[in-house]
C-alpha positions as CSV (number, residue, x, y, z in Angstrom):
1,X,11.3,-3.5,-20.7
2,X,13.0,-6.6,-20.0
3,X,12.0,-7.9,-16.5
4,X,14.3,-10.5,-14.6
5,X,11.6,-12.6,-13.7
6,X,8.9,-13.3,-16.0
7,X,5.0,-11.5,-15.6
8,X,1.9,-13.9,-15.0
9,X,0.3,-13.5,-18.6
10,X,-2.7,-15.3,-20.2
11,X,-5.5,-17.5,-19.2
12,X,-3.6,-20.4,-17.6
13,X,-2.5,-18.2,-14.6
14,X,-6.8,-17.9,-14.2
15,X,-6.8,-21.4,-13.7
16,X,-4.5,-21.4,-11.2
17,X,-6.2,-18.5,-9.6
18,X,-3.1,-15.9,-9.2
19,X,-3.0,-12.4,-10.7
20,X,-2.0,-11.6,-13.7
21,X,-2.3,-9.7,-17.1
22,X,-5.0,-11.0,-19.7
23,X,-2.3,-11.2,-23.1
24,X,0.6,-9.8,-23.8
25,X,-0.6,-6.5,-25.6
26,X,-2.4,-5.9,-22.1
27,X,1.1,-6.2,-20.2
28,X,2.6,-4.3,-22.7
29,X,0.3,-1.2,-22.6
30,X,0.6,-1.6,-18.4
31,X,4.6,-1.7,-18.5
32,X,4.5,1.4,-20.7
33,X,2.4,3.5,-18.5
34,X,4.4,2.0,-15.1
35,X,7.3,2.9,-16.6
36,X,6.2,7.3,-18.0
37,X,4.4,7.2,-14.0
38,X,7.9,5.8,-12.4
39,X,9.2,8.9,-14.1
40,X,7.4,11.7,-12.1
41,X,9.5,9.5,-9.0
42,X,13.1,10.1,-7.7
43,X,15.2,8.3,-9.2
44,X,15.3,4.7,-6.9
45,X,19.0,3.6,-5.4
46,X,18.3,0.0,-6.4
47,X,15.5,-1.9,-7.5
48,X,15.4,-5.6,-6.5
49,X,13.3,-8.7,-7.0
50,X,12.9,-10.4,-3.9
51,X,11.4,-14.1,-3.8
52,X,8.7,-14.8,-1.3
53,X,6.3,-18.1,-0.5
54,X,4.1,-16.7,-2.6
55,X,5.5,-15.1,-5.2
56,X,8.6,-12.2,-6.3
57,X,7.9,-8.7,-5.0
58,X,9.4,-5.7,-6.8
59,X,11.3,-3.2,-4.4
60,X,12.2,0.0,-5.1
61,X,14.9,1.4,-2.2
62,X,15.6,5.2,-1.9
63,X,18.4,5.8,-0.2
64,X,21.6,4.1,0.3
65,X,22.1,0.9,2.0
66,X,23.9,1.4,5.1
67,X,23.7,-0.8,8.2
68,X,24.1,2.4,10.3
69,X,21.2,4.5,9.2
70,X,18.1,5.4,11.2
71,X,15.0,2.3,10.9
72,X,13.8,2.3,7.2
73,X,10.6,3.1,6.0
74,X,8.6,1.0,3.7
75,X,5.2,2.1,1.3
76,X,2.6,0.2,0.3
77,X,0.2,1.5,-1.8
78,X,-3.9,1.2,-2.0
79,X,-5.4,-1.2,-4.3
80,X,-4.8,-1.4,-7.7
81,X,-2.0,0.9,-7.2
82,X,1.5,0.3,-7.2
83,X,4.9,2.4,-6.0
84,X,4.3,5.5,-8.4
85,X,1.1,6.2,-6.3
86,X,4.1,7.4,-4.1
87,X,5.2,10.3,-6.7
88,X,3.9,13.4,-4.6
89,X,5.1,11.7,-1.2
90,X,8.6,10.4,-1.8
91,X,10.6,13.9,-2.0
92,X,9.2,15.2,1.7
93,X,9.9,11.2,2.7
94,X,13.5,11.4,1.9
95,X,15.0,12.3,5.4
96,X,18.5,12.0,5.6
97,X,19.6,8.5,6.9
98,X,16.6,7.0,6.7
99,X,15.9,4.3,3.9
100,X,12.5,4.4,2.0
101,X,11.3,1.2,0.5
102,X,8.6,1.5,-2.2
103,X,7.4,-1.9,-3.3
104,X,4.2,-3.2,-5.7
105,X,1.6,-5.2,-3.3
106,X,1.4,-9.4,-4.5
107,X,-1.7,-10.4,-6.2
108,X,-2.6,-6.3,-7.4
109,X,-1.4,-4.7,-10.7
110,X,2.3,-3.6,-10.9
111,X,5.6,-5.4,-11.4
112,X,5.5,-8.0,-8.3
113,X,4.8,-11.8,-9.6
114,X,2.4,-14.0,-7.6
115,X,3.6,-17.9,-7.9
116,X,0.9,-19.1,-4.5
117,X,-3.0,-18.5,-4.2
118,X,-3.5,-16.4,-1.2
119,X,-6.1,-18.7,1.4
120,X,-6.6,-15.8,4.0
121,X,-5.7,-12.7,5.3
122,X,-2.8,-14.1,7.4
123,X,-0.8,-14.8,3.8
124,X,-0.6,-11.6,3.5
125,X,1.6,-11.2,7.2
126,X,3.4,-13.8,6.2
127,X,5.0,-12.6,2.4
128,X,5.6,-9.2,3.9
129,X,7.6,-10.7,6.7
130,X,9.2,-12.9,4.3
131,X,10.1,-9.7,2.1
132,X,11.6,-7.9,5.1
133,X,13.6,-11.1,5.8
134,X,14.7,-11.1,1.9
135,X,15.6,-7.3,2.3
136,X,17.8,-7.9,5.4
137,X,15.6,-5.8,7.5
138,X,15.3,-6.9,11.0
139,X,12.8,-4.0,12.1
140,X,11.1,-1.6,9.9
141,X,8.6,1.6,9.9
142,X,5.8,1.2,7.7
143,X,3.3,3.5,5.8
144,X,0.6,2.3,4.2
145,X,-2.5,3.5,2.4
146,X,-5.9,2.2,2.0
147,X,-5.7,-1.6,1.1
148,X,-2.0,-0.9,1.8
149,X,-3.0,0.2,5.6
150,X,-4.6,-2.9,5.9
151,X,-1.4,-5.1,4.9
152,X,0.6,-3.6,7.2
153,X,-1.6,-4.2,10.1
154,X,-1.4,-8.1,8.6
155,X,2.4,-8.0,9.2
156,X,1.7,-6.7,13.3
157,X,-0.8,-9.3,13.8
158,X,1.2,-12.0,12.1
159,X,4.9,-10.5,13.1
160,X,4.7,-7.7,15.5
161,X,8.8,-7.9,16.4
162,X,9.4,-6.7,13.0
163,X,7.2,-3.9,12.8
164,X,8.5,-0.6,14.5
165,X,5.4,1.1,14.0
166,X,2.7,1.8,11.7
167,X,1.2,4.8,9.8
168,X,-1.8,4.4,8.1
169,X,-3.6,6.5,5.7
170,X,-7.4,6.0,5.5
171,X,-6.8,2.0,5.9
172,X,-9.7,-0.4,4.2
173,X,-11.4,-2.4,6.1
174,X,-9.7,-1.8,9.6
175,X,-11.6,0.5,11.7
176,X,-14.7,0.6,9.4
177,X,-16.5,-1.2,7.5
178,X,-16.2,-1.4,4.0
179,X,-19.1,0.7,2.7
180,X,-21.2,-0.1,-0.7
181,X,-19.8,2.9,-2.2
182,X,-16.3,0.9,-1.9
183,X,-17.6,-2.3,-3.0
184,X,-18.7,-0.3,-6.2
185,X,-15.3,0.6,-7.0
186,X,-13.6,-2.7,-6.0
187,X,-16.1,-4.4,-8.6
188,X,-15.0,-1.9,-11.0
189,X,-11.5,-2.7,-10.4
190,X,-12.5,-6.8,-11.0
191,X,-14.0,-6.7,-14.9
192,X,-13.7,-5.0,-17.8
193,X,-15.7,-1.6,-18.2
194,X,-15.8,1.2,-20.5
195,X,-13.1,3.7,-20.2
196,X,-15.4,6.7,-18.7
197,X,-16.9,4.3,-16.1
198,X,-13.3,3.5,-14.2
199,X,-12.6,7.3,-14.7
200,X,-15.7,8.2,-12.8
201,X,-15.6,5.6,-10.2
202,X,-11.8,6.6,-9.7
203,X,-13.2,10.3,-9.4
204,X,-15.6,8.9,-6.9
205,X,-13.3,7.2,-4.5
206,X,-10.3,10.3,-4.8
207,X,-13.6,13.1,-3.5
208,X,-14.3,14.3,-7.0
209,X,-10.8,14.4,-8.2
210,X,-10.7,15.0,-12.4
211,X,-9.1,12.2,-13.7
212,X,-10.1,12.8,-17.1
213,X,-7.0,14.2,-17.5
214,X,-3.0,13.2,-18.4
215,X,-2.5,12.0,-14.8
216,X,0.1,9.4,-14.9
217,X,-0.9,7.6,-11.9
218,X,-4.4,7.9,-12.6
219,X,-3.6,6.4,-15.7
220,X,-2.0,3.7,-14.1
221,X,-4.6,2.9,-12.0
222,X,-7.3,2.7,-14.9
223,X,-4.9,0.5,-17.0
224,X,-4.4,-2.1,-13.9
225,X,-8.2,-2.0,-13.5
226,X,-8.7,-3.0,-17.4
227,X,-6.1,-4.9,-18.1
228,X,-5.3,-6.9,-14.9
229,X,-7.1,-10.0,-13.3
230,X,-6.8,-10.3,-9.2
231,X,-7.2,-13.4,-7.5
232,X,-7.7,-11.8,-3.8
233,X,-9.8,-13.4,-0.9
234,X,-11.8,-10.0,0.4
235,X,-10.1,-8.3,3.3
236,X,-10.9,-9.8,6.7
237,X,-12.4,-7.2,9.2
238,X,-10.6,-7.8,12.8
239,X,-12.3,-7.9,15.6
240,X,-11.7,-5.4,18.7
241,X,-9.4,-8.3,20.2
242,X,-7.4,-8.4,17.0
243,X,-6.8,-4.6,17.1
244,X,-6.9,-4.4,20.4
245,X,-4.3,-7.0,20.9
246,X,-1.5,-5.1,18.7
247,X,1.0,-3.3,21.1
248,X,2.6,-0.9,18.2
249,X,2.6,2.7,18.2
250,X,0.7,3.8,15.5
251,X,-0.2,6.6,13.4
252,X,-3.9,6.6,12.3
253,X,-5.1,9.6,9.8
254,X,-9.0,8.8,8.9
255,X,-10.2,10.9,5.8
256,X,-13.3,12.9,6.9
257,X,-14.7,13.0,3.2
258,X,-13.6,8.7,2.6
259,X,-16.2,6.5,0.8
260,X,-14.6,3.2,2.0
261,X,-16.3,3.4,5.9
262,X,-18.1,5.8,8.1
263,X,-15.2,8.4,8.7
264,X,-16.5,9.4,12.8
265,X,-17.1,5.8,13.7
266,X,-13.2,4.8,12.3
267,X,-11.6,7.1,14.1
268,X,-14.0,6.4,16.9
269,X,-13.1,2.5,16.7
270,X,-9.4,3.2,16.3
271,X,-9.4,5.7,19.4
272,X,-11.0,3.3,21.0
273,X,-8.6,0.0,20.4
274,X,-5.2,0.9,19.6
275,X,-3.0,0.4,23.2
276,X,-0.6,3.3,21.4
277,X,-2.5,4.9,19.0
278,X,-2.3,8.5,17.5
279,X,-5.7,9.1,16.1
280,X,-6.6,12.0,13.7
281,X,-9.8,13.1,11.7
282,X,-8.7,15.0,8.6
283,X,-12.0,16.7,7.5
284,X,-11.1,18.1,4.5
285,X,-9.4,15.2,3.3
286,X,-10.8,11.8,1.0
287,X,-9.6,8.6,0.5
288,X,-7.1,10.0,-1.8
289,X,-5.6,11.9,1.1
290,X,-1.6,11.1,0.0
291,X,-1.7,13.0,-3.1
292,X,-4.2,16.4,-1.5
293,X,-2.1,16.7,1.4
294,X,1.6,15.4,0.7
295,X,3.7,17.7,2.6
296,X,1.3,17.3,5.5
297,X,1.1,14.1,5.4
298,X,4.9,13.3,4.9
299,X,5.7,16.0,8.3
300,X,3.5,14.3,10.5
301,X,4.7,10.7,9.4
302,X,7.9,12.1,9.5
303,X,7.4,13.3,13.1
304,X,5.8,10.4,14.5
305,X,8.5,8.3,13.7
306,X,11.2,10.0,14.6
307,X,9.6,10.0,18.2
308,X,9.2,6.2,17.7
309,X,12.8,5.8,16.8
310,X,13.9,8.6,19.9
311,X,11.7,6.3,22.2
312,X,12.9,3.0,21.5
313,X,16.9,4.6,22.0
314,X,15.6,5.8,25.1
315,X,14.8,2.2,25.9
316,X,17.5,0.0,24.4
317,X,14.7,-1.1,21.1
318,X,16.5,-0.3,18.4
C-alpha cells in the first residue's frame, strides 16, 4: 500500500480547500477496499502517476503501449467513483489494438492527488488535456459516465483537437438539469451519515439496485462518500451555444429510469444541439446503466468508435 506520491490527509488540506481523506485510519480503510474492488478488474499493463497543474492523476492502461495501435480509449468514472466502477465494462472494452485508459477523476475519492483548487469548470478541460499530454496521447476516444460524461465534454470545449470523440453515459448536468433527487445524493456524498443512509441513497440513484450487499464497488463508493472530503465548484450547465458549438461525433445514451434530469427532455436537448450526435433513450435503464447493461453498452461504444476511427482514415484524421 505504498503509493509513489503521497495522499492529501488531515485537516490542513481543508484549509487549503483540495480533496482529501479526513486521518489516516480513513485512507487506510479506503486503500483497502480500492485495492479487494481493483481485484474484480483485468489485470492493468501499467499503472502511472502522471503530474498535472492541478494535481497527480492515477492511470491505469490496459493494453500494451504501441505507437501503432488503433486511437485509445480512456474512462472516467461518475462521482465518487473511481476506475473499479469499470469492473463489468473493461473485458467487452478490450478490443484488440486498441488501448483502454482507466484513471481516478482529481478532486473525487480514489488514488489521484489534487495539489490546485479547481476555480471553474474550465480546470477541469484543462488537467485532462494536461494528462493526455503527460500520457503521450495526441488524440484520444473517451467514455465517460455521469459526472465523468460531463468532464469529458470539459476537455471538447476547452481542447476539441484532442478529443476523437465522445461517448457518454447518462452525463450530469449536460443535457438536463440536475434534478433535486441528484442534489440529495450529492449532499449525501459531501458529510458524514449513517451507514444505511448512503446505502439507500446509492440504491436510489442505481434504480433500486441492493447495495446492502458485499458489492465491492458499491463498497467503494460508500467508503469515498464517508471517508473523503471534496472541494468541487458545482458543475456548470452549458448553454445551447456551448453544446452546440462542439463539432465531435458523439455517442449520447440517456437512461430512461435516471434521477439526475428529466430523461425525454435530455435526449430531447442533446438531439437537438449536438452537430454529430448519436442520440439514444435507454428505457429500461438508470443512472447506473454501465453495470445493468455492460455488454450492450461496451458493443455499441465499441461500434461507434470504430466508425469514428474508419471515418477519419477515410479522411486523412487520424
Amino acid at each position: 500500500m505504498n503509493d509513489p506520491v503521497r495522499p492529501n490527509i488531515g485537516a490542513e488540506f481543508r484549509r487549503r480547500r483540495l480533496g482529501h481523506f479526513r486521518d489516516a485510519p480513513a485512507y487506510s480503510r479506503y486503500r483497502r477496499i480500492y485495492d479487494q474492488a481493483m481485484a474484480g478488474l483485468p489485470a492493468p499493463d501499467a499503472i502511472q502517476d502522471v503530474p498535472t497543474g492541478f494535481g497527480t492523476v492515477r492511470v491505469h492502461r490496459f493494453g500494451p503501449d504501441g505507437a501503432d495501435a488503433a486511437t485509445p480509449l480512456l474512462l472516467l468514472p461518475g462521482r465518487t467513483a473511481s476506475t473499479p466502477m469499470w469492473a463489468p465494462n473493461l473485458t467487452g472494452l478490450r478490443a484488440p489494438g486498441r488501448v483502454v485508459y482507466a484513471i481516478d477523476l482529481l478532486g473525487e475519492p480514489g488514488l489521484s492527488v489534487q495539489s490546485r483548487p479547481f476555480a471553474s469548470a474550465a480546470d477541469h478541460g484543462v488537467w485532462l488535456s494536461e494528462l493526455l499530454t503527460g500520457l503521450g496521447l495526441d488524440r484520444t476516444h473517451l467514455l465517460g459516465v455521469s459526472i465523468g460524461g460531463w468532464t469529458a465534454f470539459r476537455l471538447a470545449v476547452h481542447a476539441p483537437e484532442k478529443v476523437a470523440s465522445l461517448s457518454l453515459l447518462d452525463p450530469a448536468s449536460l443535457f438536463g438539469r440536475i434534478t433535486w433527487k441528484a442534489v440529495a445524493v450529492s449532499l449525501g456524498a459531501l458529510g458524514p451519515l449513517p451507514e444505511p443512509w448512503r446505502r439507500r441513497l446509492l440504491s436510489w440513484i442505481s434504480g433500486g439496485a441492493d447495495t446492502s450487499g458485499d458489492d465491492p464497488v458499491a463498497a467503494l463508493i460508500s467508503a469515498g462518500m464517508r471517508d473523503f472530503t471534496a472541494f468541487l465548484p458545482p458543475p456548470t450547465y452549458p448553454s445551447d451555444e456551448e453544446v452546440a458549438a462542439v463539432g465531435i461525433p458523439t455517442l449520447a445514451v440517456i437512461a430512461g429510469r435516471s434521477i439526475i434530469h428529466d430523461p425525454g427532455r435530455a435526449a430531447e436537448r442533446a438531439r437537438r444541439l449536438l452537430s454529430r450526435g448519436t442520440v439514444e433513450l435507454w428505457p429500461d435503464a438508470s443512472h447506473a446503466l454501465n453495470g445493468e447493461f455492460p455488454e450492450r453498452v461496451a458493443a455499441r461504444v465499441l461500434a461507434f468508435i470504430d466508425r469514428v476511427d474508419a471515418d477519419d482514415a477515410l479522411h486523412g484524421r487520424r
